[in-house]
MITORMI-407468 format. One record per residue (C-alpha): x, y, z; residue number from 1; residue in three letters. Coordinates in steps of 0.5 Angstrom, whole numbers, plus 500, padded with zeros to 3 digits. Layout:
<rotis>
    X    Y    Z  resi  resn
    X    Y    Z   NUM   Ala
...
</rotis>
This chain:
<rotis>
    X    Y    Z  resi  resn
  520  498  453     1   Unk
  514  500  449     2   Unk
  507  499  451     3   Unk
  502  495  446     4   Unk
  496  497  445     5   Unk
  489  493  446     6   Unk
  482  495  443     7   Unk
  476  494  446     8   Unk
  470  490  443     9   Unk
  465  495  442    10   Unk
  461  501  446    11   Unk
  456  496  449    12   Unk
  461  491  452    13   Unk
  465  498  455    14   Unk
  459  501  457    15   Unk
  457  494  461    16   Unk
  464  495  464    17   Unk
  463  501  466    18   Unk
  457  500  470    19   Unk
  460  494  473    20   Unk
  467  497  475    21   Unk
  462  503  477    22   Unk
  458  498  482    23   Unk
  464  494  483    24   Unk
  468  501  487    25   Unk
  462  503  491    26   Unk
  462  496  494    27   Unk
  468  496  496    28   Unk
  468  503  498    29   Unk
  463  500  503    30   Unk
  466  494  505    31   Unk
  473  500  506    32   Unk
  469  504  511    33   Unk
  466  499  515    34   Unk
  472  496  517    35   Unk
  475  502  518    36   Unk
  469  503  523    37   Unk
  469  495  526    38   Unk
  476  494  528    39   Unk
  475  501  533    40   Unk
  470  496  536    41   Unk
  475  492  538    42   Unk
  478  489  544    43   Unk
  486  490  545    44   Unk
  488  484  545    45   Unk
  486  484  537    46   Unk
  491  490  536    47   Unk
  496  486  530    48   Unk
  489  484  527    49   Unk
  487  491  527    50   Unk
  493  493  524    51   Unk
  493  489  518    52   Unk
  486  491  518    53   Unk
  487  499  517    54   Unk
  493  497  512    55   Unk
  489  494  508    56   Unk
  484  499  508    57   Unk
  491  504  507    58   Unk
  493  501  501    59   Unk
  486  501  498    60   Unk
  486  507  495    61   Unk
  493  508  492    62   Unk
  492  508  484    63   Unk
  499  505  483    64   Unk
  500  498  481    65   Unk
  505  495  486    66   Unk
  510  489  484    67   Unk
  514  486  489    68   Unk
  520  482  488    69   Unk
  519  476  493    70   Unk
  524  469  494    71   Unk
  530  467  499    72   Unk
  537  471  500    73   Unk
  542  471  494    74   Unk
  537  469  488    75   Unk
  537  475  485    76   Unk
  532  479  486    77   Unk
  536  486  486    78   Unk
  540  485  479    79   Unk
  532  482  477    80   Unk
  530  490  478    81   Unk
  536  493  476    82   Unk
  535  490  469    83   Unk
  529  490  468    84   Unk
  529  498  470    85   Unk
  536  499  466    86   Unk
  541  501  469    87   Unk
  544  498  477    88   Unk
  540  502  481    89   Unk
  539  498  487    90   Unk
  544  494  492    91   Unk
  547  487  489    92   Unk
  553  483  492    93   Unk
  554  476  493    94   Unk
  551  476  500    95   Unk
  545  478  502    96   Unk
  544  485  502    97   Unk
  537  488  501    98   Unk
  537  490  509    99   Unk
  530  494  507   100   Unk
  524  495  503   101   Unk
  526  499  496   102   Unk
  521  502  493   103   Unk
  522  504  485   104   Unk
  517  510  483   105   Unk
  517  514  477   106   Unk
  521  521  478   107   Unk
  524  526  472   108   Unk
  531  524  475   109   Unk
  534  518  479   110   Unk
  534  519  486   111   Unk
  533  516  492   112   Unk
  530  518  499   113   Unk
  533  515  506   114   Unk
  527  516  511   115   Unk
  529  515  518   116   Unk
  526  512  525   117   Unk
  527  519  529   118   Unk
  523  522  522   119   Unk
  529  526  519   120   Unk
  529  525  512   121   Unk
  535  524  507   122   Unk
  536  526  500   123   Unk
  540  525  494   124   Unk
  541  525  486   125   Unk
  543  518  485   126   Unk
  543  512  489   127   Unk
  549  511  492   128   Unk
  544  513  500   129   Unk
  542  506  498   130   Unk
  549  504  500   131   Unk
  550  507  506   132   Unk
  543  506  509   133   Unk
  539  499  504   134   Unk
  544  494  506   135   Unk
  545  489  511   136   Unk
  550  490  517   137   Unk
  555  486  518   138   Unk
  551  482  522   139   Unk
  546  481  515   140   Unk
  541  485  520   141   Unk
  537  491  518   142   Unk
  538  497  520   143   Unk
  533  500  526   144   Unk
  534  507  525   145   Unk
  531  506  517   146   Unk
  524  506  517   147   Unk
  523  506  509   148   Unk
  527  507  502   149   Unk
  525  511  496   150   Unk
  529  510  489   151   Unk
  525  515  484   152   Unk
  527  512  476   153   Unk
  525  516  469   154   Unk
  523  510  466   155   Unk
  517  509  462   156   Unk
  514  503  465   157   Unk
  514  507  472   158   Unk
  511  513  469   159   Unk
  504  509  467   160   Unk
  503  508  475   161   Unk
  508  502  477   162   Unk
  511  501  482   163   Unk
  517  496  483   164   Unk
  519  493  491   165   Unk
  525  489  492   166   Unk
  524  485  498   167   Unk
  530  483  503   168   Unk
  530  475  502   169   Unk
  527  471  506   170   Unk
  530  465  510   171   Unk
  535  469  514   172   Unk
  533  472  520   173   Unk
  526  472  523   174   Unk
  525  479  523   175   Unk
  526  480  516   176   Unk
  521  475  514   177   Unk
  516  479  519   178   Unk
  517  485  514   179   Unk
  516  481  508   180   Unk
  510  478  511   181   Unk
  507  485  512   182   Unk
  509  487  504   183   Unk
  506  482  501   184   Unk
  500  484  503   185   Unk
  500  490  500   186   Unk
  503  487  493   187   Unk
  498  487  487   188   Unk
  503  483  484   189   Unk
  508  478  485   190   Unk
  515  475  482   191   Unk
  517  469  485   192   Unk
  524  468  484   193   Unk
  527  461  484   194   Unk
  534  459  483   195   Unk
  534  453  478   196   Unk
  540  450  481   197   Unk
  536  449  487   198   Unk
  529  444  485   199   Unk
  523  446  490   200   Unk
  522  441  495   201   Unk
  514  439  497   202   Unk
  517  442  504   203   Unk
  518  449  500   204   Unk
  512  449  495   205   Unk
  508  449  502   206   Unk
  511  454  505   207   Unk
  510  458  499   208   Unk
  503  456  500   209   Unk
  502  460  505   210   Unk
  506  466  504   211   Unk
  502  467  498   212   Unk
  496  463  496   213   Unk
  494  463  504   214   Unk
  494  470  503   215   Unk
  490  471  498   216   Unk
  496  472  493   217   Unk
  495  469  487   218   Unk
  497  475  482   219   Unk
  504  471  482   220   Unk
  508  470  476   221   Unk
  515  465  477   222   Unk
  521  467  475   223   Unk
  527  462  475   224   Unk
  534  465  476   225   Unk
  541  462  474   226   Unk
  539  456  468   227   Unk
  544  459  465   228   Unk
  550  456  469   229   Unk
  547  449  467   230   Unk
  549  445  461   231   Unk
  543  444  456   232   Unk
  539  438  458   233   Unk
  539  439  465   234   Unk
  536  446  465   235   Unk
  530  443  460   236   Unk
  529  438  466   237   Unk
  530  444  471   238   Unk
  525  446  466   239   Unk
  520  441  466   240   Unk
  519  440  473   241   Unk
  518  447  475   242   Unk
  512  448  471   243   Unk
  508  443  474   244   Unk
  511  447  480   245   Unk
  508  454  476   246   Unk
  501  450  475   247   Unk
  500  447  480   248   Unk
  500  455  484   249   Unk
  493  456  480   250   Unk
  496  464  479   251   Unk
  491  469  476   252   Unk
  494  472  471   253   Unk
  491  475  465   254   Unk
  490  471  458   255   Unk
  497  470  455   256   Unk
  501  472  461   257   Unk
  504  466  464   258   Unk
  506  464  470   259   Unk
  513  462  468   260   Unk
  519  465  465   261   Unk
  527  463  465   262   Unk
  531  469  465   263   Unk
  538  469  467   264   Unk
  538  476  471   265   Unk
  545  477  471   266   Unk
  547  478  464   267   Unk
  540  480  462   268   Unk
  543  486  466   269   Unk
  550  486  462   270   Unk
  546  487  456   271   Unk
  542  492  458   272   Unk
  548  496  461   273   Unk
  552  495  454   274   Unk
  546  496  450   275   Unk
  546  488  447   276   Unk
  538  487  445   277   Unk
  541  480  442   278   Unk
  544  478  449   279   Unk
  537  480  452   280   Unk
  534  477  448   281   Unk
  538  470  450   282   Unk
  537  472  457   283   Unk
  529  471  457   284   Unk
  529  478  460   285   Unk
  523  481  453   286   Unk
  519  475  455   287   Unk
  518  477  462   288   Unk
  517  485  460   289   Unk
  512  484  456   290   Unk
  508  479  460   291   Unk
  508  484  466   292   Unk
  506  491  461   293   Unk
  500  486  460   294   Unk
  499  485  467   295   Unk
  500  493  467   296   Unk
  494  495  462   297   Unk
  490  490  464   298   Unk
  490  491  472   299   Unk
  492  498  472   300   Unk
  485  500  470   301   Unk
  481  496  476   302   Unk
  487  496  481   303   Unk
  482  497  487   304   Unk
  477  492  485   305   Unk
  483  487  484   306   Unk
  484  488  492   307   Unk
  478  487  494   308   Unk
  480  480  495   309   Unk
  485  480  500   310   Unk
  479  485  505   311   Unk
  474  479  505   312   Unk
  477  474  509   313   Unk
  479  481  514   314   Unk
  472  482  514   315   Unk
  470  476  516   316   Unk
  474  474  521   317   Unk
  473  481  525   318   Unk
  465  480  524   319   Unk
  467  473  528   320   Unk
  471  477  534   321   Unk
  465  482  534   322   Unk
  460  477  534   323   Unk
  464  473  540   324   Unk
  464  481  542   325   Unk
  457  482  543   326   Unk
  455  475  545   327   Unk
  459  476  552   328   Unk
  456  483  553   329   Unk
  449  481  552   330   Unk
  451  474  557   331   Unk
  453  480  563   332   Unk
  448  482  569   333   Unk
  443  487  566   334   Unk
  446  493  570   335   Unk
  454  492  569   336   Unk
  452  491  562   337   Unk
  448  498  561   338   Unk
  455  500  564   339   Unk
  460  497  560   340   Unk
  456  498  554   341   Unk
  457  506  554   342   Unk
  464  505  556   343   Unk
  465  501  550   344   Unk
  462  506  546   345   Unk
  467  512  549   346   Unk
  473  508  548   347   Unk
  471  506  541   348   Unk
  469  514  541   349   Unk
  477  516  543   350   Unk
  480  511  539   351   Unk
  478  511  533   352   Unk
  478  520  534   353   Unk
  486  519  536   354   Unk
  488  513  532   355   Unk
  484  518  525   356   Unk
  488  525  529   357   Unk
  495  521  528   358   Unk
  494  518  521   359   Unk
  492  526  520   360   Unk
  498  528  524   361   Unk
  503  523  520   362   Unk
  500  526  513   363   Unk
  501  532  514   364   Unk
  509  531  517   365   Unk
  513  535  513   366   Unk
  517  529  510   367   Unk
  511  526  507   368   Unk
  508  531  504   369   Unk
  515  532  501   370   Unk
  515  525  499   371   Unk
  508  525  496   372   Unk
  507  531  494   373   Unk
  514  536  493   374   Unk
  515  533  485   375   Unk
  508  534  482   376   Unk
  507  540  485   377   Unk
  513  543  483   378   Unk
  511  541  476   379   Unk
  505  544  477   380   Unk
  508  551  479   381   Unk
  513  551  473   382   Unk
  507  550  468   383   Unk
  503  556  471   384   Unk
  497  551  474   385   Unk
  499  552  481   386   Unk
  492  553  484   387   Unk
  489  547  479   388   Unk
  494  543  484   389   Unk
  492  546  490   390   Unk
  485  544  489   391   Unk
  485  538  485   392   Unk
  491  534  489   393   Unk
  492  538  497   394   Unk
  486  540  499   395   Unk
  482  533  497   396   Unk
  487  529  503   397   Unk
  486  534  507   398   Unk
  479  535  506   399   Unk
  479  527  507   400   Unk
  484  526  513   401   Unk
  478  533  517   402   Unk
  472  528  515   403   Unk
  475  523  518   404   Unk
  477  526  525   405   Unk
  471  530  525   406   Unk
  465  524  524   407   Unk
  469  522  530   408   Unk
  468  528  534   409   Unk
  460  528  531   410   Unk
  460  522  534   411   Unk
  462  523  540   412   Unk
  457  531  541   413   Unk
  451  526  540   414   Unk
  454  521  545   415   Unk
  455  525  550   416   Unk
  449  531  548   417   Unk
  455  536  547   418   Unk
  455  542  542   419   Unk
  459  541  535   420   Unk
  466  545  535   421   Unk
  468  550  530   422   Unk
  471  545  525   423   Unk
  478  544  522   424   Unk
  480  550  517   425   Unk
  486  553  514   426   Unk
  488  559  509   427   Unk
  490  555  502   428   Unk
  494  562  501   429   Unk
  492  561  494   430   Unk
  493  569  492   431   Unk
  502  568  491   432   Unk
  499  563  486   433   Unk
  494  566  481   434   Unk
  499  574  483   435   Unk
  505  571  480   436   Unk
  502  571  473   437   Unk
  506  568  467   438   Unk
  513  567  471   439   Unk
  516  563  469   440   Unk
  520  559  474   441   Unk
  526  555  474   442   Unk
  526  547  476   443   Unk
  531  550  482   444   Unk
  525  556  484   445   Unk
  520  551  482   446   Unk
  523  546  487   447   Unk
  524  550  493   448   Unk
  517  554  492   449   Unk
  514  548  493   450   Unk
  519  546  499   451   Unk
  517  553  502   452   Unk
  509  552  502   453   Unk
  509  544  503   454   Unk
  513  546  510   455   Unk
  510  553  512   456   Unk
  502  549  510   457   Unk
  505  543  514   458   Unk
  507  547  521   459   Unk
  500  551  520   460   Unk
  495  544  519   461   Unk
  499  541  525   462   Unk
  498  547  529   463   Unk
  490  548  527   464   Unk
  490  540  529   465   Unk
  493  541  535   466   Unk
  488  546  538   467   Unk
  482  542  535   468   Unk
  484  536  539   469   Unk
  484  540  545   470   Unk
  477  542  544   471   Unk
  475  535  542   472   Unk
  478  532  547   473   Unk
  474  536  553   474   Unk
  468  532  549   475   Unk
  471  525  549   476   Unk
  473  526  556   477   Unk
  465  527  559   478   Unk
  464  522  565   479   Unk
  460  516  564   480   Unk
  452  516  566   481   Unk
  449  509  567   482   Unk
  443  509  563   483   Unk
  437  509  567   484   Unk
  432  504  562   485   Unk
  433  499  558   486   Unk
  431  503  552   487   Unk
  437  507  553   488   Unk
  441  500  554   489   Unk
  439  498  547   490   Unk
  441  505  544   491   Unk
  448  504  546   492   Unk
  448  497  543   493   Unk
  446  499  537   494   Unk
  452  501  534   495   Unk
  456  494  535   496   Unk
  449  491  532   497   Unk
  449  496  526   498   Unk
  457  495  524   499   Unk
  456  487  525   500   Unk
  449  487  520   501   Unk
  453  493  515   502   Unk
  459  487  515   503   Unk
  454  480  514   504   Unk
  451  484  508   505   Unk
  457  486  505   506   Unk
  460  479  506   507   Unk
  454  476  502   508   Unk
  454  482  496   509   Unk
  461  479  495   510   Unk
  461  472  495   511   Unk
</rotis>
């Protein structure tokens, strides 16, 4: 699918939109780490809510732009994908299939990665995993020992930085639609799928309301599937009502893009297979690819700024708990709340320590390492800019997930006036690199060379973590004192106080 290309307007206007998008990252920056910070101060009883919250803050800060497929079971969503990359690479049948959420990324050769409950990774050229492990049982339920499906596609709208996500269909177990809640919170964009053959009811369209719109989803483009069963004039009339159904959704799509197109999926995917531009044509498909490579060049750019809707309402909604939060304690008895103060504090210092321990422990598992990393890192060996890697992609995750557990452990040495441990630190091994000179490595070599330093870098970080728990935990563990004065009293409020005005102000720089 060939990219167009777009011109700016002058020097003045880029420099200006730089600026913005500039002062655009930091807010959100801000408003990423404050939250972070906020829903440690949070009761147990909000555990779903801080979930989300992190998430959120997750998704945040990856550079891909993710579109995800959405609509019921059996309309078509698998064969939409399939045409659209070219080829059947993901599961269709005439039931509802898609037991999992797949996730389509570029890579050089087609490949899929099975990630399992019991954190034992499966991977293979192909996508015949996608059969035996993305499908439903013969009960249409997902399979519980599935945590995640990979399929990595060598097609050029992939390569820009896209990601596609087929969904399992809504409307057939309560549990798959839980998870399809979850994911498309994490979509920067959305095709809806409608089946032409069943007209949207205002039952529907209200449902669809709050699946999207209430979300804060409005990056939505309809697609309509099947018109090509119908005879002419009934599909002008199936047509017209949809587009009062598309409009009256109020998507934010750029100029140009609509919010609606008809594309016939299955023999969009037969023309692509026999390599039929005519019948593709006819199918609607082009028109569809070309609004979505729109979409790409204009949001892919900006793709954090674009999320920051979604963090908003989380932001005010945590604001509110902790306001309650902290209307109680200052309503409790003087001493009991001195008490309980400091409590709080030490719990939020260990929560938030474990909580930063396990998402560093989860990055450094050897399967998410390989996951994210074996590809590119492997390319890097190949091209002789092994260490340029090391330093411009590994070490900045690992420098970013150390900060994060250590601000903790700093936290917590001024709490409990306790002295900061030796910090986190790791021998990169960067030598056998820079020794190898101008070897030449073949992909198999290159492959298992990354493959090699991956695992003994992930058991040697876990091993360091480890060690570095056990010394912080004797800090975070130091019994409580009560607080003999009011003045140390305020001191321990001040933390609860701080996130909530560091939260208000950031709420008013984004209205």
């Amino acid at each position: 699918m060939p990219m167009p290309l777009r011109m700016g307007t002058g020097s003045v206007r880029m420099d200006a939109n730089s600026r913005l998008r500039r002062v655009q990252t930091q807010s959100l920056s801000s408003l990423v780490d404050t939250l972070r910070k906020a829903v440690g101060l949070l009761d147990a009883s909000h555990a779903g809510l801080k979930a989300m919250v992190l998430r959120q803050c997750d998704r945040i800060a990856q550079p891909t732009l993710r579109i995800t497929v959405f609509g019921p079971f059996n309309y078509g969503k698998s064969t939409l994908l399939n045409a659209l990359l070219g080829e059947k690479t993901l599961p269709i049948d005439l039931v509802p299939t898609t037991g999992a959420v797949i996730t389509v990324s570029y890579g050089a050769t087609l490949a899929s990665r099975i990630s399992q409950a019991d954190g034992t990774p499966l991977e293979a050229p192909g996508t015949d995993l996608l059969k035996r492990y993305a499908i439903l049982d013969d009960q249409r339920h997902m399979r519980q020992d599935v945590t995640a499906v990979a399929v990595q596609c060598p097609h050029p709208f992939l390569q820009s930085g896209v990601e596609l996500v087929d969904l399992p269909g809504t409307d057939d177990h309560a549990i798959q639609n839980e998870l399809v809640h979850t994911q498309l919170l994490e979509a920067d964009a959305v095709i809806q799928l409608l089946d032409g053959r069943k007209l949207m009811t205002l039952t529907e369209r209200e449902h669809l309301r709050d699946w999207l719109l209430e979300r804060k989803i409005t990056t939505v483009i309809f697609v309509v599937n099947f018109l090509n069963l119908m005879e002419s004039e009934e599909r002008q009339q199936v047509l017209h009502r949809l587009r009062f159904v598309a409009q009256d959704f109020r998507a934010t799509l750029p100029d140009g893009v609509s919010n609606l197109y008809a594309v016939d999926a299955l023999p969009a995917l037969r023309a692509r297979l026999k390599g039929n531009m005519a019948a593709a044509t006819q199918s609607g498909l082009p028109a569809l690819e070309s609004a979505l490579q729109t979409l790409v060049q204009e949001r892919l750019p900006q793709v954090k700024n674009h999320r920051l809707p979604r963090l908003l309402p989380l932001a005010a909604q945590v604001q509110q708990i902790l306001q309650q939060q902290l209307t109680t304690l200052e309503a409790s008895p003087l001493l009991d709340r001195q008490v309980e103060i400091k409590q709080r504090v030490k719990v939020l210092l260990q929560t938030g320590f474990q909580q930063t321990v396990d998402e560093f422990q989860d990055w450094l598992r050897l399967d998410n390492l390989l996951n994210q990393y074996q590809s590119s890192f492997a390319m890097a060996i190949r091209a002789g800019t092994a260490v340029q890697w090391l330093e411009g992609t590994l070490q900045p995750g690992w420098k970013q997930k150390k900060r994060a557990v250590t601000e903790w452990v700093y936290k917590a040495c001024d709490f409990f006036e306790q002295p900061r441990p030796v910090d986190l630190w790791i021998d990169w091994h960067k030598s056998k690199f820079s020794q190898s000179g101008n070897t030449k490595f073949s992909l198999e070599a290159s492959n298992e060379a990354a493959h090699t330093y991956l695992t003994r870098f992930s058991e040697t970080a876990l091993e360091v973590l480890d060690n570095y728990k056990i010394t912080a935990n004797r800090i975070l563990k130091t019994p409580i004192v009560a607080p003999s004065s009011q003045t140390q009293q305020n001191g321990q409020r001040l933390l609860l106080e701080n996130i909530l005005a560091d939260l208000q102000q950031l709420q008013l720089e984004n209205d």
